[in-house]
C-alpha positions as CSV (number, residue, x, y, z in Angstrom):
1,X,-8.4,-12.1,-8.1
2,X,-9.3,-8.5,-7.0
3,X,-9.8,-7.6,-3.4
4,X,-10.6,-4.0,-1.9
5,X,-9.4,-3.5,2.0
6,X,-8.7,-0.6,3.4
7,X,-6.1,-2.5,5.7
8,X,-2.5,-2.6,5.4
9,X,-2.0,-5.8,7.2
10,X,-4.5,-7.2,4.5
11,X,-2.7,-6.4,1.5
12,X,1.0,-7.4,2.4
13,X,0.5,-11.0,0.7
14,X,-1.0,-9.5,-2.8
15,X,1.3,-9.8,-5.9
16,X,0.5,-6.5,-7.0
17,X,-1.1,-3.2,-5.1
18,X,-3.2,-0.1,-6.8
19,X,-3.3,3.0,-4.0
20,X,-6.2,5.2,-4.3
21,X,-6.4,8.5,-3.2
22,X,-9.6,11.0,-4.1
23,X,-10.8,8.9,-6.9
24,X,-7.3,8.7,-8.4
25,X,-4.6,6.3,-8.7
26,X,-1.9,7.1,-6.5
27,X,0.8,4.4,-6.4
28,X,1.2,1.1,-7.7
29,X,3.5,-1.7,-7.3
30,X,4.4,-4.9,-5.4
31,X,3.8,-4.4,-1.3
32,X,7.6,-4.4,-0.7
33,X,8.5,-1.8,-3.6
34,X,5.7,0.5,-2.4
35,X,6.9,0.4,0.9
36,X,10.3,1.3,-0.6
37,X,9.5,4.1,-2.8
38,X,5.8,5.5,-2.0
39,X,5.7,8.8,-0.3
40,X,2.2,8.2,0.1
41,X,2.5,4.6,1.8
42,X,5.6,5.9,3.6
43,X,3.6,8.3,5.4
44,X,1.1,6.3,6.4
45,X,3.9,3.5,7.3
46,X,5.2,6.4,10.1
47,X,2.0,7.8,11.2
48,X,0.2,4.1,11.3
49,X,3.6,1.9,12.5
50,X,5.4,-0.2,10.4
51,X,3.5,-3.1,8.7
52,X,6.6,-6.2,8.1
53,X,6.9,-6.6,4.1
């Protein structure tokens, strides 16, 4: 299954992630490893609050 969201709190439960950022793939991985090792997911993490992984 594919699903598009724009919502953190949606996405914590998929098996796998792909971040997009201007038409471009900017991260990808499991919820927890992206939390872990994405600058671009870590940024949002501090600016948005943390989502639980």
């Amino acid at each position: 299954m594919v699903f598009i969201s724009h919502n953190r709190e949606e996405i914590v439960n998929a098996d796998y992630v792909i971040v997009m950022k201007d038409g471009r793939m900017a991260a990808a991985g499991t919820p927890k490893e992206l939390k872990e090792n994405s600058d671009y997911l870590a940024l949002t993490a501090l600016r948005d609050g943390e989502v639980p992984v």
